[in-house]
Every structure is written in structure tokens, then in C-alpha cells.
C-alpha positions in Angstrom: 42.2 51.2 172.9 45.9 50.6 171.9 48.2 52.6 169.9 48.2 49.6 167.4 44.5 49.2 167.9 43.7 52.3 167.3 45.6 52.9 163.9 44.5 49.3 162.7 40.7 51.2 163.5 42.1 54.2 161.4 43.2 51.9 158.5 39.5 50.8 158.5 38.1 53.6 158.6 40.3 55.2 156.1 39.6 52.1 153.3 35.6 52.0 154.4 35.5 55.9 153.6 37.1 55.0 150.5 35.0 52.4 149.4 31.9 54.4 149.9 33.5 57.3 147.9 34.7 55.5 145.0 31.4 53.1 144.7 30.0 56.0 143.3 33.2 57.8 141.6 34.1 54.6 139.7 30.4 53.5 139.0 30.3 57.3 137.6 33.3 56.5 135.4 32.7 53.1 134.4 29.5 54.2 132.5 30.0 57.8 131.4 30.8 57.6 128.0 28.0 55.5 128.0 25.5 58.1 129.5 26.9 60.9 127.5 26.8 58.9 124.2 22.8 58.7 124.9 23.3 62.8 125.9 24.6 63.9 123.1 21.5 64.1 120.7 20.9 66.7 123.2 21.9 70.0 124.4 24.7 68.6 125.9 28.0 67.8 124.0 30.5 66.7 125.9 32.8 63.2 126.4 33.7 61.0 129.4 36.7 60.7 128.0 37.8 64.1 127.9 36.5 64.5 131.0 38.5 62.4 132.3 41.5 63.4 130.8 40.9 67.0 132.0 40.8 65.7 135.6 43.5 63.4 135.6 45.5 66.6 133.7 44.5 68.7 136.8 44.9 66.1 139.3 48.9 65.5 137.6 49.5 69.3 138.2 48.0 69.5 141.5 49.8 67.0 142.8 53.0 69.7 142.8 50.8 71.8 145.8 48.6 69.0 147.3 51.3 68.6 149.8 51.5 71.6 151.2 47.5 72.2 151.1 48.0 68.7 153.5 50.6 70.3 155.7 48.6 73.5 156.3 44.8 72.0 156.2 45.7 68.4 158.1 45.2 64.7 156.0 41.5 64.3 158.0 40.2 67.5 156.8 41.7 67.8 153.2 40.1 64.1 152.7 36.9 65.4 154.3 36.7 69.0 151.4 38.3 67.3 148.6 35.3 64.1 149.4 32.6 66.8 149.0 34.0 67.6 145.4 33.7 64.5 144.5 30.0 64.4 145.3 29.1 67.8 143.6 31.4 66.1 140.5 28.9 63.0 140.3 25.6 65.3 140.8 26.5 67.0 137.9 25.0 63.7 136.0 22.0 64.2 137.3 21.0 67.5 135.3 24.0 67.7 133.3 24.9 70.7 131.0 28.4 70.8 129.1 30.0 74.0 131.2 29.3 72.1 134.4 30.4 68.8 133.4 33.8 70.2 132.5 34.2 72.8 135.2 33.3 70.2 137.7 36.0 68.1 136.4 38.4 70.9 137.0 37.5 70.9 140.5 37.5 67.1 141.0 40.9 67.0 139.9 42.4 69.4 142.0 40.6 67.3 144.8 41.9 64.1 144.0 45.6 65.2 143.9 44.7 66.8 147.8 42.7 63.5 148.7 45.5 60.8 147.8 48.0 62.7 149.3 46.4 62.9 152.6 45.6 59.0 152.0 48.9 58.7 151.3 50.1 60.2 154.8 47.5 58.6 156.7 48.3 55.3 155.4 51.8 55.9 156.7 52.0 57.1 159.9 49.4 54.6 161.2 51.5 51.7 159.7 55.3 50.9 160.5 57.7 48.6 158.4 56.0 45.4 160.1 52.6 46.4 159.0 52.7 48.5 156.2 52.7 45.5 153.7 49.5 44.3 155.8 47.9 48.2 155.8 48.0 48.1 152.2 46.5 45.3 151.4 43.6 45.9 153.7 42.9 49.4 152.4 43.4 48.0 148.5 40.6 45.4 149.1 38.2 47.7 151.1 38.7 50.3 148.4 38.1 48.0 145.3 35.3 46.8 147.4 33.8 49.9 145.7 33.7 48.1 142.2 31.4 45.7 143.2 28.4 47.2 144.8 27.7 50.0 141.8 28.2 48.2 139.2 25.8 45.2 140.6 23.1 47.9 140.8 24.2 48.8 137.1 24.1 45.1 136.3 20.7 44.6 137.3 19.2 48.0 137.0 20.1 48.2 133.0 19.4 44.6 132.4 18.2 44.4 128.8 18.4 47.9 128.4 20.1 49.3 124.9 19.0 52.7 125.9 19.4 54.6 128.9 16.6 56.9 129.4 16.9 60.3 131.8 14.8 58.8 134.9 17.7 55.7 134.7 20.4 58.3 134.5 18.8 60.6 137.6 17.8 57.2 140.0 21.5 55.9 139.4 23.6 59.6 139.9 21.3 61.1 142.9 22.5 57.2 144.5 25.6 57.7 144.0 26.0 61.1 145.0 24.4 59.9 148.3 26.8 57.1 148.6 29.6 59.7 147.5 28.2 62.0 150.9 28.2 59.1 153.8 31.7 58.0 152.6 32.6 61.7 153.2 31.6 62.2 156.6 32.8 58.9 157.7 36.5 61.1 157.5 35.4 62.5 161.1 35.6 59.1 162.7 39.6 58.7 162.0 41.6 59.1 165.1 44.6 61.6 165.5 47.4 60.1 166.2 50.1 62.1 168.8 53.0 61.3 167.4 52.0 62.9 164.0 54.1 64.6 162.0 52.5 67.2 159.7 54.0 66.4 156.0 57.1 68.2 155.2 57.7 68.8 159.4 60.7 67.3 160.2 60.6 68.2 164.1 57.9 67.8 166.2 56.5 71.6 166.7 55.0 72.8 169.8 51.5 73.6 169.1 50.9 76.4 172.5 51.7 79.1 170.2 49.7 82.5 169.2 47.7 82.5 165.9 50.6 84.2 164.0 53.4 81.9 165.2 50.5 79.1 163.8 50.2 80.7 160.7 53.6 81.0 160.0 54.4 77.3 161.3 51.5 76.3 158.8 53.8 78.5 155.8 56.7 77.3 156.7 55.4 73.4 156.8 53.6 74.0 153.3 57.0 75.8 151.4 58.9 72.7 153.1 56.7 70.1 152.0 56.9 71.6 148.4 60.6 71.7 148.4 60.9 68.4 149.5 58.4 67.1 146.6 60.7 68.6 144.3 64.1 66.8 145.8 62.6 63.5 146.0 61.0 63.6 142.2 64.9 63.2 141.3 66.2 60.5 142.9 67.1 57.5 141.3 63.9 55.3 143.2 61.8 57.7 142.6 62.7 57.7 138.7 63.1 54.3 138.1 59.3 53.5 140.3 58.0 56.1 137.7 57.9 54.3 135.0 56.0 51.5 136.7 53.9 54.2 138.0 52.8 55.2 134.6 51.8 52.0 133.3 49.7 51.9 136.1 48.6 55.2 135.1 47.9 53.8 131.4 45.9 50.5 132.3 43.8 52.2 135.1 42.3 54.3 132.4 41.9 51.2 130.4 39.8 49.2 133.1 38.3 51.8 134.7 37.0 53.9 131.9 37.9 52.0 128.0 37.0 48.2 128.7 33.2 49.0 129.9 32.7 51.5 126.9 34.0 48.6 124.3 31.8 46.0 125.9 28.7 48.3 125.6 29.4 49.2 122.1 29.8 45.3 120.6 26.3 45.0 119.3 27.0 41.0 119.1 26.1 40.9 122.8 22.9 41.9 121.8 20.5 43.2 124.9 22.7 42.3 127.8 26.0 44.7 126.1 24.5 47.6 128.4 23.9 45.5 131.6 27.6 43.6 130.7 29.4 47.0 131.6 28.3 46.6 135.2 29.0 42.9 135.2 32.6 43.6 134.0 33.1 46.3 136.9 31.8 43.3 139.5 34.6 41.0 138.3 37.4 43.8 137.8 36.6 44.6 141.6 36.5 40.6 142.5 39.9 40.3 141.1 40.9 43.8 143.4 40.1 42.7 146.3 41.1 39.0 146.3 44.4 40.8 145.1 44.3 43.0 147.8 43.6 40.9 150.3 45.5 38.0 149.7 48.8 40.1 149.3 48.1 41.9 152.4 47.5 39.0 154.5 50.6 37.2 153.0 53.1 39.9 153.3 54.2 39.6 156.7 55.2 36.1 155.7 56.6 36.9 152.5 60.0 36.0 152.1 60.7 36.8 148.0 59.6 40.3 148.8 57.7 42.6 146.4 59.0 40.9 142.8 56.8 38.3 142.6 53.7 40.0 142.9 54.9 42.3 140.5 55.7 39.6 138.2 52.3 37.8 138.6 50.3 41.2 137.9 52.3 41.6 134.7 51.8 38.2 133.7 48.0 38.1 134.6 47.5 41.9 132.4 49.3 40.2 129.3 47.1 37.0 129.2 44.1 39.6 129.5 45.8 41.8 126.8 45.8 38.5 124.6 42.3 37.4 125.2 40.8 41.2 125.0 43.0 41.4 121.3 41.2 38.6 119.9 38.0 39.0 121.5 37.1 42.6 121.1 36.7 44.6 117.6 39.5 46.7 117.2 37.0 49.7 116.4 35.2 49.3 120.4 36.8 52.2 121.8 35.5 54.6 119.4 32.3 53.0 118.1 29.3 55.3 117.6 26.4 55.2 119.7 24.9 52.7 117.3 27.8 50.2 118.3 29.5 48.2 116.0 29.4 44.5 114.5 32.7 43.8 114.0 34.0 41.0 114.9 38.0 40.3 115.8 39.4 37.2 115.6 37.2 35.5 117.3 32.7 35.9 117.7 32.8 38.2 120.5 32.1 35.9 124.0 30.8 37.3 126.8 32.3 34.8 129.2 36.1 35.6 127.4 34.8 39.5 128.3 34.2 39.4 132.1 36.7 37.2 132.5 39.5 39.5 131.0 37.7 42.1 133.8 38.8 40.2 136.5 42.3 40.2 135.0 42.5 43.1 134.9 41.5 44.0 138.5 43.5 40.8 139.9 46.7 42.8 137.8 46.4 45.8 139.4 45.9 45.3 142.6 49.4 43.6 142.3 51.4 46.5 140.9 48.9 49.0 143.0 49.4 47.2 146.5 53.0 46.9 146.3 53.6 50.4 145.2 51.7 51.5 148.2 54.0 49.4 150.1 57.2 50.1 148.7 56.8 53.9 148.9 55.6 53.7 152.5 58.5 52.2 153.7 61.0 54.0 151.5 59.7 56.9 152.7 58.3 56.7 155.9 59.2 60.2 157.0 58.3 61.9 153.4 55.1 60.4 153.1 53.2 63.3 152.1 55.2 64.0 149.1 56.4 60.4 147.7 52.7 59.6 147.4 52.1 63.3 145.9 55.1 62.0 143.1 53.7 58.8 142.9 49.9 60.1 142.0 51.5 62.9 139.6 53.3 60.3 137.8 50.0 58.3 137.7 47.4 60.5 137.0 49.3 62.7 134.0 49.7 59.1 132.6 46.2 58.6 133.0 45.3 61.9 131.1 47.4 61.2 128.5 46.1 58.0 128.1 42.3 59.4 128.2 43.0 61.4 125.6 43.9 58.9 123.1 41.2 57.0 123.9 39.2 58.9 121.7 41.5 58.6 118.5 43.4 55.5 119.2 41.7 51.9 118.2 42.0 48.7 120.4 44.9 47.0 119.2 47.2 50.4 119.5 46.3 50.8 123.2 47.0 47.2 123.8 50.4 47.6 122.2 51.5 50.7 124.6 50.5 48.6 127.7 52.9 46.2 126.5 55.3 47.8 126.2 55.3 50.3 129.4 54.2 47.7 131.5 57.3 45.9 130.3 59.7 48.0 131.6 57.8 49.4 134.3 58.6 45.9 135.6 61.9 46.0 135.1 62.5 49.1 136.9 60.3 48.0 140.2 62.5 44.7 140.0 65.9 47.1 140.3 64.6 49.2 143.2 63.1 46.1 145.5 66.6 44.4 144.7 68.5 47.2 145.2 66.6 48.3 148.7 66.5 44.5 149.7 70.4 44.5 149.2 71.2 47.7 151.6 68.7 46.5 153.9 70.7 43.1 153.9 73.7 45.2 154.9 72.2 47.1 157.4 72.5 50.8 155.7 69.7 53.3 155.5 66.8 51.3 152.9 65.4 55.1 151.8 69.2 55.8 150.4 69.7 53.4 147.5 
């Protein structure tokens, strides 16, 4: 096999694992509240939401160490351990008690920051600035692949349903635990590549060495990596691509968590409100990975660059924002378990619903896929830690934005959207033209 043939294979590998991971992480999140809403006459008293914004708390301040845990541990094994802690986080549903739930999401989110960092180098080092555009888009598409399968079995499986009983909750989470474990293992079938460089290495080291000179290669590597996290997090790019970061941040918590809970709570649905949630993860995942795919096949004959895409996801969320203002009750988001029959300005349509899903998902793949591309050819040789920046950014964003979830009603969540998404584009606009114009010149793109 071929150098190139053999890091396209690692590309596939790396977005199939992915898929298979997330099918049952993002299945798991898209109808937690809605489990634990039909928990909490029980023993158990806990909140997706909080859950969530534990682990994307933990995940934020993780992110400051995940690349050196990748510099010391390697990206194939850190994605391996941090995959199994995302399978113990999902069997937690399956016999769930409130210490667990929230110590396991502790755990997860120390996990995620390790496993997106080590995505994050992968991607790069089997990609160069010819196919990094393409390497993106394929593993955006593969990995949103992972909203449609779960939430079909959802779709079906809780068709007609308004209340979820504890043999729907165990069939469901042992599943998706399984499907959690296979996208796991498939880790061992990525390729090393030889011309690897640890993250935060900036020589290639010789690796004949005794087990203390390892050790201390593996230290020095790690305290590297850290300090080089710490440099990039203030330069100008990396400022200015924060902001668009964290509106990515914002409306992932919004698809992925907030959207299903207000369609299952709008009792004007009637049977199908519960069944709906799936449907809406299908279509957010139909708009992800024609997003995906389509930008990754066009980028190598892209000639405008990243802006327009950018410009079209912006576009596409604030049309969705309209449609989700006028079609949802502003009380959805925190509705009691009984739901609510409000109405907004509008009777409540399920077709308006599930199309504002795939909206959303055709959105973010935009800002998502050309974030992944920008940052991996910015920083080619700091891969490791611009994606570490770029997922703290994100997931503190996402915390924050879990949090309010429970407080916050529709209209004011829409409104911060808005606004950061606003100038989140603005600031992506300023680096691409920026980077476009010293590449023009022929100076050094990662030095704007």
C-alpha cells in the first residue's frame, strides 16, 4: 500500500471508529433529558443537562493536559482508553443511580478532551495542505453518519410511545454501549505512520534508547506540548477563530442536546412527540453529512476558499433560528415531564420541526469542516495543541451553554446564537483573508 493510500485508509478508519462511537454517545445525548425526566419519580434525581454541562466543564479544562497525555500515551492508544470511557459513560443508563451518572460524566469528560486531541493529530499528519480540505470532509460525514443510525432505532423503537418504560431504556443503552465497544477497538486497525511526530516534538527523536532516556523523552514531549498550548492560545488566529469556536460551542449544545428535548415536550404533536426526537436526530445527521461530504469533495476545487461556506452555515442556522422561534413554545426547553401546550406563533408543525433539524446539521457541518480545515493547515506542525485550543474553546462554551439550558427559555437562547454566531463569522472571515493574503505573497500562512 502507498504512503497516500495508506493515510487515506487511516482517515477511514479514524471517521468509521467515530461514527460507531458517537451513534451511541449522541443517541445517548439526544434523549437523556428525556430518559431522566421519566427517572426522576424515582430514586434517581439527576439532569442531562447538567450532565452535560459537567462534562463539557471537565472536557474545557482537560483540554490544558490532553496534549501532553497524547505526547506521552500516542493518538492510537489515547483514542483507544478515552473510547472505553465513553462506553462505561453510556452503560451507566442502563441501571442508572445519581452518583454514577455524574461521576461518570467526570470521567467522560476528561476522555473527550484526550480523544479529540488525538483526532485532531491524527487527522493532521495523515493529511497535507492538498488534502486536508478533502480529510475533513470525509471524516465530518463518516462521523455525523452517527446521527442517523441511533436515532432511526429511536424513531421506530419509541413510535407512539409517551412514556418510556425501564425495558425501552435497558434494550436501547446495553445497544449502544455495544455499538460504543466495536467503534473502540476498531482504533487498533489505524496505521502508524514513520514520519510521525509525537505532539509538541519538534525533532524527530531516536527511539533505540534505554527505558529512562524513553521516560524522560516522553516528559520532556508532554512539558513541551503544554507549553506550546499555552503560546498558541494567544495569538491573534487563535483569538480571533475563538469566537467562532464558541458559537459552535453554543449551537452544538442546542442540536445535539435542547432541540430533541423541546420537540418531545410540545404535547401538540400528540403520540409521535417521543418518536419525533429520533426523527429530528436522522435529519440533523442528513444535513451533516451532505455538508460534510459535499464540502470535502469540493474543496480541492474551491477557489473562494473557506468564506463561503462559512457564510452559507450562518445563513442556513439563522433561517432555522427564524422557523424554530415561531414554531416552538418558548417554554420547550424547560417544560415539565407533562409537556406543555403552548403554542408560539404559529400551531406547532412537525414538518417546520424536522426540517429546522436538518438546518441545523447542514450549519454545522459548515463552520465544523472548515474549522477542521483551517486549523490543520495553520498548524500543521502544532497539531496536537491547536485542536486541544480549539476543543477547550468549544467545549467550555458548550458547558456554559448547558447550563442555561435549564433556566433560560427558547427565545433567549435563540437570541445568544445570534449574536455570537454573528461575529464568530466575522472573525473566521478576517483570519481566511488574512492567511489567503500572506499565502498570496508567498510568506509563512501559520504567521499572520
Amino acid at each position: 500500500m502507498s504512503p497516500e493510500s495508506k493515510k487515506l485508509f487511516n482517515i477511514l478508519i479514524l471517521g468509521i471508529s467515530f461514527m460507531f462511537i458517537f451513534t451511541a454517545f449522541q443517541t445517548c445525548g439526544n434523549i437523556a433529558q428525556t430518559v431522566i425526566t421519566n427517572l426522576n419519580s424515582t430514586d434517581f434525581h439527576g439532569s442531562g443537562y447538567t450532565s452535560m454541562s459537567i462534562i463539557y466543564g471537565v472536557f474545557s479544562a482537560s483540554n490544558l493536559i490532553s496534549p501532553s497525555v497524547v505526547a506521552i500515551v500516542g493518538p492510537q492508544l489515547s483514542m483507544v482508553i478515552s473510547g472505553v470511557f465513553y462506553s462505561l459513560y453510556i452503560a451507566v443508563f442502563i441501571q442508572p443511580s445519581t452518583w454514577s451518572f455524574y461521576t461518570a460524566s467526570v470521567f467522560i469528560g476528561i476522555a473527550a478532551a484526550v480523544l479529540w486531541t488525538a483526532q485532531g493529530n491524527c487527522l493532521t499528519v495523515n493529511s497535507n495542505e492538498n488534502t486536508i480540505g478533502r480529510n475533513s470532509g470525509v471524516f465530518w460525514a463518516l462521523l455525523q453518519s452517527s446521527l442517523f443510525f441511533g436515532n432511526l432505532y429511536i424513531y421506530f423503537a419509541w413510535q407512539g410511545k409517551t412514556y418510556i418504560s425501564e425495558s425501552d431504556r435497558r434494550t436501547v443503552f446495553i445497544a449502544l454501549t455495544v455499538i460504543s465497544l466495536v467503534g473502540t477497538v476498531l482504533f487498533f486497525l489505524i496505521r502508524k505512520q514513520e514520519d510521525t511526530k509525537a505532539p509538541g516534538e519538534e525533532d524527530s527523536t531516536n527511539e533505540i534508547l534505554g527505558d529512562s532516556a524513553s521516560a524522560q523523552n516522553k516528559l520532556t514531549r508532554a512539558v513541551a506540548a503544554f507549553k506550546r498550548s499555552i503560546k498558541l492560545s494567544f495569538t491573534k488566529e487563535i483569538l480571533l477563530l475563538s469566537v467562532t469556536t464558541a458559537y459552535t460551542g453554543l449551537e452544538l449544545t442546542f442540536f445535539s442536546g435542547v432541540y430533541g428535548t423541546c420537540i418531545g415536550a410540545v404535547n401538540r404533536f400528540g403520540t409521535e412527540e417521543k418518536s419525533l426526537i429520533g426523527l429530528s436526530g436522522i435529519f440533523i445527521g442528513v444535513g451533516e453529512i451532505l455538508g460534510g461530504g459535499t464540502f470535502g469533495l469540493l474543496s480541492k476545487n474551491n477557489r473562494f476558499g473557506r468564506n463561503p461556506v462559512v457564510m452559507l452555515g450562518i445563513i442556513v442556522h439563522f433561517i432555522a433560528f427564524y422557523l424554530i422561534f415561531v414554531n416552538m413554545p418558548s417554554n420547550a426547553p424547560v417544560a415539565p415531564m407533562e409537556g406543555t401546550d403552548d403554542v408560539a406563533y404559529m400551531i406547532p408543525s412537525k414538518e417546520v420541526a424536522i426540517f429546522c433539524s436538518f438546518l441545523l446539521g447542514l450549519g454545522d457541518s459548515c463552520f465544523n469542516t472548515q474549522l477542521l480545515s483551517i486549523l490543520g493547515f495553520l498548524y500543521s506542525e502544532d497539531s496536537a495543541p491547536a485542536f486541544a485550543i480549539f476543543k477547550f474553546v468549544q467545549s467550555i462554551c458548550a458547558a456554559v451553554a448547558y447550563f442555561y439550558s435549564n433556566y433560560f427559555l427558547l427565545q433567549w437562547q435563540l437570541l445568544i446564537m445570534v449574536v455570537v454566531g454573528f461575529f464568530g463569522t466575522i472573525t473566521f472571515f478576517t483570519v481566511e483573508w488574512k492567511a489567503a493574503a500572506c499565502l498570496a505573497r508567498g510568506s509563512d500562512y501559520s504567521s499572520i
